[in-house]
C-alpha positions as CSV (number, residue, x, y, z in Angstrom):
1,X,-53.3,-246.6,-66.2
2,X,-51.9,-245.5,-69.6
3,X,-49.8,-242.6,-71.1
4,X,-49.3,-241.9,-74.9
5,X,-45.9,-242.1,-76.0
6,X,-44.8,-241.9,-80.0
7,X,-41.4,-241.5,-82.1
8,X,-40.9,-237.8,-82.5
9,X,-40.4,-237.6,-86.3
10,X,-37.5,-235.2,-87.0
11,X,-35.0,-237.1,-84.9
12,X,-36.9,-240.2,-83.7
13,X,-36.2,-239.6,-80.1
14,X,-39.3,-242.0,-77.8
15,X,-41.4,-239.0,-76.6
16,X,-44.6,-238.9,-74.1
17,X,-47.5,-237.0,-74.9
18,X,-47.7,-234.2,-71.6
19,X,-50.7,-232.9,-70.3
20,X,-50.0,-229.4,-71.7
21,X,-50.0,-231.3,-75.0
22,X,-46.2,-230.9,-75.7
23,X,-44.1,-234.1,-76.7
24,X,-41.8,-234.9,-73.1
25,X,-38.4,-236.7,-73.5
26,X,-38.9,-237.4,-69.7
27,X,-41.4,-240.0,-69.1
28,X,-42.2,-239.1,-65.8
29,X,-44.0,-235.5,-67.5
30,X,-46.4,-238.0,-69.4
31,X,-50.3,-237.5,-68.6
32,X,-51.7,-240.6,-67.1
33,X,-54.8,-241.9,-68.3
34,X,-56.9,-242.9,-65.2
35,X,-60.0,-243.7,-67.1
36,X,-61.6,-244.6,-70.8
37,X,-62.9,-240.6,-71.4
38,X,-58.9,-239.5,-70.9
39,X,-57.6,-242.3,-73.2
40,X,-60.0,-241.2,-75.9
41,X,-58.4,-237.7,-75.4
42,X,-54.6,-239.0,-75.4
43,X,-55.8,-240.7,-78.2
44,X,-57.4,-238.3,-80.2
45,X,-54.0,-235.7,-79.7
46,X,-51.5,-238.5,-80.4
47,X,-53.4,-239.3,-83.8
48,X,-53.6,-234.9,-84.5
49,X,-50.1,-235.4,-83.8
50,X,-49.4,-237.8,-86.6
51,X,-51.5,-236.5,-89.3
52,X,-49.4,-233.1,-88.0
53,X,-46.4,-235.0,-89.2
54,X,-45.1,-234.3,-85.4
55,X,-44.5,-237.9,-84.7
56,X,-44.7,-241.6,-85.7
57,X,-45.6,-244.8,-84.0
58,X,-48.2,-243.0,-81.5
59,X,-49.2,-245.8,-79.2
60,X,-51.0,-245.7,-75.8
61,X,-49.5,-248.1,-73.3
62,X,-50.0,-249.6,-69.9
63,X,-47.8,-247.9,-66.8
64,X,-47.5,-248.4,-63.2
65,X,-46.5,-246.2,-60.4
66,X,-43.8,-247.4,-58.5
67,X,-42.7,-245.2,-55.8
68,X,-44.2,-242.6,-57.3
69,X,-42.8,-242.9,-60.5
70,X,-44.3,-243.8,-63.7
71,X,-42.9,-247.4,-64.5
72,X,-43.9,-249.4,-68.2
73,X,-45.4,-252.5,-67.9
74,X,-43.5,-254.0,-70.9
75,X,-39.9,-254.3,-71.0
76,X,-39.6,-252.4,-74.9
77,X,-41.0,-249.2,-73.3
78,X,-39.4,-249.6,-70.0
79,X,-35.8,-249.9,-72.6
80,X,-37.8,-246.9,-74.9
81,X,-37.8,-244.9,-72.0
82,X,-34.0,-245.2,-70.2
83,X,-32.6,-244.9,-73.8
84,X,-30.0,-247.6,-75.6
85,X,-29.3,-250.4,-73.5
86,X,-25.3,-250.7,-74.6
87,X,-23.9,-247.6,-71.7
88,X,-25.5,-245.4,-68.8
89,X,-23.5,-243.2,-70.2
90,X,-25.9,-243.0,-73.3
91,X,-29.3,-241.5,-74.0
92,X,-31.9,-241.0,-71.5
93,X,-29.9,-243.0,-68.7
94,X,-27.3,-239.8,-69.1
95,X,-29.6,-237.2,-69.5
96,X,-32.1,-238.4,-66.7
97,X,-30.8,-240.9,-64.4
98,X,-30.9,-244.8,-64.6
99,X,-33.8,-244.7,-63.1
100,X,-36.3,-242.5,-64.8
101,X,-38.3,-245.1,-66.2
102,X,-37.9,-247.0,-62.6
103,X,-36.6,-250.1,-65.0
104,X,-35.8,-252.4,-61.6
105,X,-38.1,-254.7,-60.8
């Protein structure tokens, strides 16, 4: 399974690409890709999205579900996704819970 996820480009917060088509700070509001036609899709919006001047660094990437939540294979988005690393206090951790990228293994 993959999602799209990008830099938004006015304040380089890590964004998912939603199924509405909106950029998500949340990354459990991230379309899943199940299969190659949807990828092609994700694709398709998160290169629009660029050439829109919307966001930067538009990547699809490879996500589990854990528990029902959506959970980054790789440990840079699964840090992308909870925010700075220094304080829960900070970033996405504050805003959303230590647990909204489901970081524990």
């Amino acid at each position: 399974m993959k999602i799209l996820t990008a830099n938004r480009l006015v304040d380089g917060e890590a964004v998912w690409l939603a199924a509405d088509r909106s950029w998500v700070e949340n990354i459990q509001f991230a379309e899943r890709a199940l299969d190659a036609d949807t990828e092609a899709r994700l694709d398709a919006a998160g290169k629009a999205a660029l050439a829109n001047n919307e966001v930067v660094d538009v990547n699809l990437i490879d996500v589990a579900l854990v528990d029902g939540a959506i959970r980054p294979n790789r440990l840079r988005e699964q840090i992308r996704a909870n925010g700075p690393t220094t304080h829960l206090h900070f970033g996405k951790a504050a805003r959303f819970g230590a647990a909204s990228a489901n970081t524990a293994a």
